[in-house]
C-alpha positions as CSV (number, residue, x, y, z in Angstrom):
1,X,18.3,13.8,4.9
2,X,15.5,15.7,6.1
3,X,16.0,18.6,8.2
4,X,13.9,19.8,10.7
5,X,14.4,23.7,11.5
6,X,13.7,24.9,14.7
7,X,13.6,27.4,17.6
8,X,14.2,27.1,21.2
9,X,10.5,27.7,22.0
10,X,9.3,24.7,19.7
11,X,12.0,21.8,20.6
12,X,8.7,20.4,21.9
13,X,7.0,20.3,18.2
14,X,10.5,19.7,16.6
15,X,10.6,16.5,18.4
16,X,7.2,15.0,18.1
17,X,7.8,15.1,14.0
18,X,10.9,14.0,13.9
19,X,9.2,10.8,15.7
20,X,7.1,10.7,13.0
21,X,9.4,10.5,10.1
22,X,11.0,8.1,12.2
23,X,8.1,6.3,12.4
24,X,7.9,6.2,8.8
25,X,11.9,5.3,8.5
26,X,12.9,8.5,6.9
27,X,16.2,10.0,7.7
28,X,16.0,13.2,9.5
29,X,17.5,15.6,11.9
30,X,17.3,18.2,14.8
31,X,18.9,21.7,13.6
32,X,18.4,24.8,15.7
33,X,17.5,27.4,13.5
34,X,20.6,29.4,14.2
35,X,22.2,26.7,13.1
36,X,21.0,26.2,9.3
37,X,22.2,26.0,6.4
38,X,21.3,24.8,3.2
39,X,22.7,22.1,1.3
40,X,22.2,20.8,-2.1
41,X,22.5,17.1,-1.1
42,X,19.2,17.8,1.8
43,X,16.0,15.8,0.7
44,X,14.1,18.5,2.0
45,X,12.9,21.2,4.8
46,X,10.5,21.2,7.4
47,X,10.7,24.9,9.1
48,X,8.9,25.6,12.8
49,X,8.4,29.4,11.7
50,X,7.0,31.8,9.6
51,X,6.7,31.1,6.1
52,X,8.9,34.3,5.1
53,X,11.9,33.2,7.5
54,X,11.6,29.8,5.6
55,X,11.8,31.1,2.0
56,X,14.5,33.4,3.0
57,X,16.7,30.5,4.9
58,X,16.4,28.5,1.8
59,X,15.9,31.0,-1.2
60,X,19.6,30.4,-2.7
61,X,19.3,27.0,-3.6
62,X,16.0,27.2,-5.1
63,X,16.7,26.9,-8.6
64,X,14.6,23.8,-10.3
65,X,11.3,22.4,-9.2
66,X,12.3,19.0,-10.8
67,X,16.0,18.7,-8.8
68,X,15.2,21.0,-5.9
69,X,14.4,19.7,-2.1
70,X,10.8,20.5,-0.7
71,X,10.2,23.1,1.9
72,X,7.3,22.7,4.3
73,X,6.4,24.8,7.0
74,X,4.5,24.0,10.3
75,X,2.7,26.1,12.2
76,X,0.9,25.9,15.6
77,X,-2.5,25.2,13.5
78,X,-0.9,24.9,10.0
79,X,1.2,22.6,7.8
80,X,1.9,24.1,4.4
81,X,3.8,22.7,1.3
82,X,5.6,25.8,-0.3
83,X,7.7,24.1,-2.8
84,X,8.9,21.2,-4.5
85,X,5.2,20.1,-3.2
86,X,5.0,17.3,-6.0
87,X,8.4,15.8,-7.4
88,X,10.6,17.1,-4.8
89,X,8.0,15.6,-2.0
90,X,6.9,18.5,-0.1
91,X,2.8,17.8,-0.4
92,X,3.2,13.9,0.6
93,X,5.6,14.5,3.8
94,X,2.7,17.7,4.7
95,X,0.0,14.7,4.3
96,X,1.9,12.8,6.4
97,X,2.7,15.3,9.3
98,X,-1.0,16.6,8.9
99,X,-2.5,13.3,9.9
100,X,-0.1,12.2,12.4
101,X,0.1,15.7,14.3
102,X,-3.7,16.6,13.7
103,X,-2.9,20.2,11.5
104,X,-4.8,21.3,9.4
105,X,-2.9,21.1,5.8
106,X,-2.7,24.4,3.4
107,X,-1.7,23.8,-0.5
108,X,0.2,26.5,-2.5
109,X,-0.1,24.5,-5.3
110,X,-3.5,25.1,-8.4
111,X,-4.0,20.9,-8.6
112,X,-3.8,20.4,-4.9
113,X,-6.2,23.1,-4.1
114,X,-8.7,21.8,-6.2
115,X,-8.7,18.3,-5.2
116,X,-6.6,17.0,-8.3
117,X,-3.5,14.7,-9.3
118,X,-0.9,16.7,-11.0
119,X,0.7,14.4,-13.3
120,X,4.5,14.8,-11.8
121,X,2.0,13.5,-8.2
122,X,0.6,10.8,-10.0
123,X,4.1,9.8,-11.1
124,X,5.0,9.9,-6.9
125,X,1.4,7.9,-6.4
126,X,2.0,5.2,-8.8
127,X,5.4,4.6,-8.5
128,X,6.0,6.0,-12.5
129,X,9.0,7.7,-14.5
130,X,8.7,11.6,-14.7
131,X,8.2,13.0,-17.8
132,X,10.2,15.6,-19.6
133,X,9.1,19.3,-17.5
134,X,7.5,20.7,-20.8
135,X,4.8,17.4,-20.6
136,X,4.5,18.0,-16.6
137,X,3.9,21.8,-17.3
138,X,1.5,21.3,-20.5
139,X,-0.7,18.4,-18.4
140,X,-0.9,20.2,-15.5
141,X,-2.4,22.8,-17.4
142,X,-5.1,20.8,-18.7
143,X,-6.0,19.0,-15.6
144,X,-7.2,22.4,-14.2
145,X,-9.8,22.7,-16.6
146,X,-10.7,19.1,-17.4
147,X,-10.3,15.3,-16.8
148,X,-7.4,13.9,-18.5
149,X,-7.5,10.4,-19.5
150,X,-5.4,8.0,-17.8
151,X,-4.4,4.4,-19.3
152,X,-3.3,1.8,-17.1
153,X,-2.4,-2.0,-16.7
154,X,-5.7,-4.1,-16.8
155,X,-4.5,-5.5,-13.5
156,X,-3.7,-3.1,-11.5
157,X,-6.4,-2.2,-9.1
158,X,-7.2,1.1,-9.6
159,X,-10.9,2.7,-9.5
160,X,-10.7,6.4,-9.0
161,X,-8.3,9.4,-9.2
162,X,-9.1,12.4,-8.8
163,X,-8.6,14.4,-12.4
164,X,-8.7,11.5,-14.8
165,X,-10.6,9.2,-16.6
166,X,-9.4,6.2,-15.8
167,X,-9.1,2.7,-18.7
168,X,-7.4,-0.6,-18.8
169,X,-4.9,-1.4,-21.8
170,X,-2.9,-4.6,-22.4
171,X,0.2,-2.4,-21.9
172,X,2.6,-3.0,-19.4
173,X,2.9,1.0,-19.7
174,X,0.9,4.6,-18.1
175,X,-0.3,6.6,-20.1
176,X,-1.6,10.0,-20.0
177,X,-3.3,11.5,-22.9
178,X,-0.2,11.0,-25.6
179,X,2.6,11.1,-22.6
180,X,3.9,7.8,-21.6
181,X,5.0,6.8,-18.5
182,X,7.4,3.7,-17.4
183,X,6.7,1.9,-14.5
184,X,9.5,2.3,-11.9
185,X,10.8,-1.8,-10.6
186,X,10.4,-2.2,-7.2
187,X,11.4,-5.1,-5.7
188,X,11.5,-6.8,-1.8
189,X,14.0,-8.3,-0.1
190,X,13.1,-10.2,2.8
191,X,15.0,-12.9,5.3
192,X,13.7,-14.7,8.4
193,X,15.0,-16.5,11.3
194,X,14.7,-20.1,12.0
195,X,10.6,-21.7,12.5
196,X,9.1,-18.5,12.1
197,X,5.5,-19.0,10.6
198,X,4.4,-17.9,7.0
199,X,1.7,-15.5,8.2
200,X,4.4,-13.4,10.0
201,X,6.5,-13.1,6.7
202,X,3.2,-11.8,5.0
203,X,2.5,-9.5,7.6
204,X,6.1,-7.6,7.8
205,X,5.8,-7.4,4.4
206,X,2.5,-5.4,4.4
207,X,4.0,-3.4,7.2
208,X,6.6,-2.2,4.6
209,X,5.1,-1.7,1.8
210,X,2.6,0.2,3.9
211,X,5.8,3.0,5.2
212,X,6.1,3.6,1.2
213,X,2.4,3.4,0.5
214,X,2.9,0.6,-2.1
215,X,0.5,-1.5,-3.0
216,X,1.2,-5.3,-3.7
217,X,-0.1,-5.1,-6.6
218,X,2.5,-2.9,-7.5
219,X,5.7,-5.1,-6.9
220,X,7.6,-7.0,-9.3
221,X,9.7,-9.4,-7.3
222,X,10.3,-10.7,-3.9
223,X,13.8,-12.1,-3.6
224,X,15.9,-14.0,-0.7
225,X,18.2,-16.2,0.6
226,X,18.6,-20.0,-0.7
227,X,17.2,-21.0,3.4
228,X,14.3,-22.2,4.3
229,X,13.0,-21.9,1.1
230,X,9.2,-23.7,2.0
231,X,8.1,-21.7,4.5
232,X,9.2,-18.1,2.6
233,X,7.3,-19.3,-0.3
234,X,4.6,-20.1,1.5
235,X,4.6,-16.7,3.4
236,X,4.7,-14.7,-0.2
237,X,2.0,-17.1,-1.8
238,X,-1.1,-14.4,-1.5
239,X,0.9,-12.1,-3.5
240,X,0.9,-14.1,-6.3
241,X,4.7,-12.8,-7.3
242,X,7.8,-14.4,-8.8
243,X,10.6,-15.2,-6.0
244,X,14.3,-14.9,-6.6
245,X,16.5,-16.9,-4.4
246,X,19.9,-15.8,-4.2
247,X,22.9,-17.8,-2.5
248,X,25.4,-16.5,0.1
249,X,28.7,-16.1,-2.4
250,X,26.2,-14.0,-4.2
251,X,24.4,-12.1,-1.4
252,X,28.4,-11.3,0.2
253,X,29.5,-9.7,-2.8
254,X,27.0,-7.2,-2.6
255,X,27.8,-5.5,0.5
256,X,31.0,-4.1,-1.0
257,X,28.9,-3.6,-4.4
258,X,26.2,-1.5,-2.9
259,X,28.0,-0.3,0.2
260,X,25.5,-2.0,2.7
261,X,26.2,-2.1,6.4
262,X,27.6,-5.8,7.9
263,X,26.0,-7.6,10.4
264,X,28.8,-10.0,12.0
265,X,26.1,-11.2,14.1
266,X,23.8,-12.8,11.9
267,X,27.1,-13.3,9.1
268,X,28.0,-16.0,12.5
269,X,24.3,-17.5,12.2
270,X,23.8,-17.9,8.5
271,X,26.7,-16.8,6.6
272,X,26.2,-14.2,4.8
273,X,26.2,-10.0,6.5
274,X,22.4,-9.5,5.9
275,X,19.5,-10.7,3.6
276,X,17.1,-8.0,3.1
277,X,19.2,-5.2,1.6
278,X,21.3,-7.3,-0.3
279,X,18.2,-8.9,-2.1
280,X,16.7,-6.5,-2.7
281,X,19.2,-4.4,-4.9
282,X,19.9,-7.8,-6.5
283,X,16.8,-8.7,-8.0
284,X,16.0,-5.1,-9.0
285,X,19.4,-5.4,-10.9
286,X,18.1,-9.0,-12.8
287,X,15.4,-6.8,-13.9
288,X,17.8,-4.7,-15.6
289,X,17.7,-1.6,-13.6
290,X,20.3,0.3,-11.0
291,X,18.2,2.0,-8.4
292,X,18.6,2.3,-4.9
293,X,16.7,1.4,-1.3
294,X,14.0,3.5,-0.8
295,X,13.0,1.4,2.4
296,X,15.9,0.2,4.6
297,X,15.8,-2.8,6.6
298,X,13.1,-3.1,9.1
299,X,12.9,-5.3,11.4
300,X,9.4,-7.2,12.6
301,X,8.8,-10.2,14.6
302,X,11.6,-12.7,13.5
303,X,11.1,-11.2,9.9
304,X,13.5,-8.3,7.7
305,X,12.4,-6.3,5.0
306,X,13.7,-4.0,2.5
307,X,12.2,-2.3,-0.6
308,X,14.5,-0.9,-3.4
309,X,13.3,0.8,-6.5
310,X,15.1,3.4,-9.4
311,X,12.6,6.5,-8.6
312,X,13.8,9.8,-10.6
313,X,12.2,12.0,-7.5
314,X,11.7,11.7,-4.5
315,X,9.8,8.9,-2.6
């Protein structure tokens, strides 16, 4: 949960951004600022106040910049990241509030303010395992005073990031300089109602990788439901990805497994309590991982989607 601090002369502001991390489908809340308090499960902060009432609100929990949430502060002119910016999320939910609410956006941080990757970001960026701190410390150091080289996957797309020197291996492994760095699974789940058309599953999709800025290059699997099987593999066919098709005894059992929410609605129309979360937890586990759903079900134009991944910070 994300908490959005305010006072009673900035309800206004409060409001507008928690529409925007609904908009983005992350979980926050409305707390009055006389009303806070800290909590070691919280994702993070987003204070409407000075930057000192902030830190002093939150100073007692702040303890590791690997485990601890992100604070960000907003301004009337201002958003600033103040920590946790990188692993703990702080600098990507700024970016996000800075576009969205047109403020101008302040780093704390020595990569950020010169226009560079640190490596625990890049991890965030690429969708990577962190490193141990002592490797996020000792490259973060060197990226402030030169390139570092960065190996990647000779097919993923990428051309430039800012910091590295970017080459193409045969690896199915990041690497920077001597550190190496496992690619997190991410899988979809999708389901769709009756004689919807391809182009609309290929589209939601998009959508939702798009709320976790993922690019399709990036996902492993796309799993659903043993219906309609033509038309969803026609709808995932430009992404060029294996599909895991799952029946209903199978999909069932994993409400209880994962603790997913029931649908008795569509359990009446198909048979089973949901598609899209269920999937997508079960094909991350055939890859051999236990992670979690970093995107909950969306819904778009007939079609459902869910993403689920095993990220060691926060996404």
């Amino acid at each position: 949960m994300i908490k959005i601090v305010y006072t009673s002369n900035n309800i206004e502001l409060a409001n507008k951004i928690k529409h925007v991390l609904d908009s983005y489908r992350y979980n926050s809340t409305l707390i009055n600022i006389k009303n806070f308090f800290p909590s070691e499960e919280d994702k993070g902060y987003v204070f409407l106040s000075s930057t000192g009432i902030a830190v002093r609100k939150t100073k007692d929990i702040i303890k590791d910049k690997i485990k601890d949430p992100f604070l960000v502060v907003v301004t009337n002119k201002h958003i600033i990241p103040i920590f946790s910016s990188h692993v703990g999320g702080g600098s990507f939910i700024a970016k996000i509030l800075s576009i969205n609410l047109n403020k101008e956006l302040i780093y704390s941080t020595a990569t950020d303010s010169l226009n560079k990757v640190g490596v625990d970001e890049l991890c965030r960026y690429l969708y990577l395992k962190l490193p141990e701190k002592k490797d996020i410390l000792r490259l973060n150091k060197k990226i402030l005073e030169r390139d570092l080289t960065l190996k990647v996957p000779k097919h993923w797309k990428i051309k430039k990031i800012e910091g590295y020197r970017i080459k193409y291996h045969n690896k199915n492994y990041v690497e920077v300089e001597n550190v190496k760095l496992d690619p997190l699974k991410i899988t979809i789940g999708f389901g769709c109602r009756k004689d919807i058309e391809s182009y609309k599953i290929y589209w939601s999709i998009k959508k939702s990788l798009y709320l976790r800025f993922i690019p399709d290059w990036r996902v492993d699997v796309f799993s659903t439901i043993d219906l309609r099987e033509d038309i969803v593999k026609e709808g995932i066919k430009r992404f060029g990805k294996e599909l895991m098709i799952f029946n209903k005894e199978y999909i069932n059992r994993a409400f209880d497994k994962y603790d997913l929410d029931k649908s008795n609605f569509v359990y009446k129309a198909i048979g089973v309590y949901g598609v899209a979360e269920p999937v997508a937890l079960l094909a991350l586990e055939k890859l051999g991982v236990k992670g979690k759903l970093i995107l909950k079900k969306i819904k778009n134009r007939g079609v459902s989607v869910a993403i689920a991944s095993n990220p060691t910070h926060f996404i």
